[in-house]
N, C-alpha and C positions, 0 to 999 in steps of 0.2 A: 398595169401601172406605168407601161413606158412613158407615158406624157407627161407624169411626174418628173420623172427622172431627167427627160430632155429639158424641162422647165425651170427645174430648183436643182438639180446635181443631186449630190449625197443628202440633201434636205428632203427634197423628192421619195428617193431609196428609201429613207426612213418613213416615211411617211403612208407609204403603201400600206408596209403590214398593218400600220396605227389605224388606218381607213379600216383594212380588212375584220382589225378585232373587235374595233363599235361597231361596226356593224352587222358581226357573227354573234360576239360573246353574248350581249344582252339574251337572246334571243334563248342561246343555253342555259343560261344562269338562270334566267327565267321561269323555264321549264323546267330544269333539275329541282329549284326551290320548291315549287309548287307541285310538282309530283310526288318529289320525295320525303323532305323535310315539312311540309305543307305548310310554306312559309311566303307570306305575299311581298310584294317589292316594298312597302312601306316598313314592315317592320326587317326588311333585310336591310333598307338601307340604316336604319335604326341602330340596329346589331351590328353590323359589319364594317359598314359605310362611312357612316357619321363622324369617326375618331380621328380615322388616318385621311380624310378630307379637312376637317376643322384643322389640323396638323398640317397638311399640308398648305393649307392656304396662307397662314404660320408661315410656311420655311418663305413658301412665296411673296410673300409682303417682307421680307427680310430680304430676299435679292433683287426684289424693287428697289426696293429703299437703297440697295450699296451697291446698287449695277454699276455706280460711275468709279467705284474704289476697287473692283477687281479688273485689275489692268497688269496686278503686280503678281507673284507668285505670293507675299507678304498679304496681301490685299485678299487672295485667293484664300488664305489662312483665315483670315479675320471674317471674310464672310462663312467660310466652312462650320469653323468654332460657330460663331452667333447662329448661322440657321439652325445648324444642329440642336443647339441648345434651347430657340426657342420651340423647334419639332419636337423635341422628346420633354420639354415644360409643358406644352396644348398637350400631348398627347396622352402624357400622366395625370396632368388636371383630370381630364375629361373621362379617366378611367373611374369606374366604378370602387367603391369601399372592399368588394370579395377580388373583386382582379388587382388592384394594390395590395392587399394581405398576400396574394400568393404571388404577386410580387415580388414583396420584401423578403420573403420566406425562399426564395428562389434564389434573388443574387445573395441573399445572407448566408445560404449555405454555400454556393462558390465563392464565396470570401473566407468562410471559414476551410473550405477543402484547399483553396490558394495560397493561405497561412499557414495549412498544416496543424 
């Protein structure tokens, strides 16, 4: 990866390992899925996939949208809050009726141990 690094600097650096894990990780996940859990890539990305991507594309059309108003440390706040908020709104939408119940069942009992 030096010709990264002589090319883009520390964008480069980063960039190496990102190169290196598309195109190891698939190739694991892949095989663990299918040997072990005997799970094919459609319904892993189904499972897995599908929530924290729709979510994410979420946080990311939200730092589109305010790339010109994080200039500020203020700015920096107001995009954090909103991404945040629209990531964990897509992501609870899109959770299932049994993964909300133990959800709610989850933070409600660290609210009640919080309380005391």
């Amino acid at each position: 990866w030096p010709w990264l690094i002589g090319r883009w600097g520390i964008l480069g650096a980063a960039a190496g390992p990102l190169i290196g894990e598309c195109l190891g990780a698939p190739l694991f996940i892949g095989y663990a899925h299918r040997r072990f859990l005997k799970l094919g890539w459609a319904e892993y990305w189904r499972e897995s996939c599908y929530r924290p991507v729709a979510a994410g594309l979420g946080l990311a059309a939200v730092g589109w949208a305010m790339r010109s108003t994080v200039d500020t440390w203020l700015g920096m706040g107001v995009f954090a809050s909103v991404g945040l908020s629209v990531f964990f709104a897509v992501g609870y939408r899109l959770l299932d009726a049994e993964t909300r119940t133990l959800l709610h069942e989850l933070v409600g009992a660290k609210l009640r141990k919080f309380r005391g």
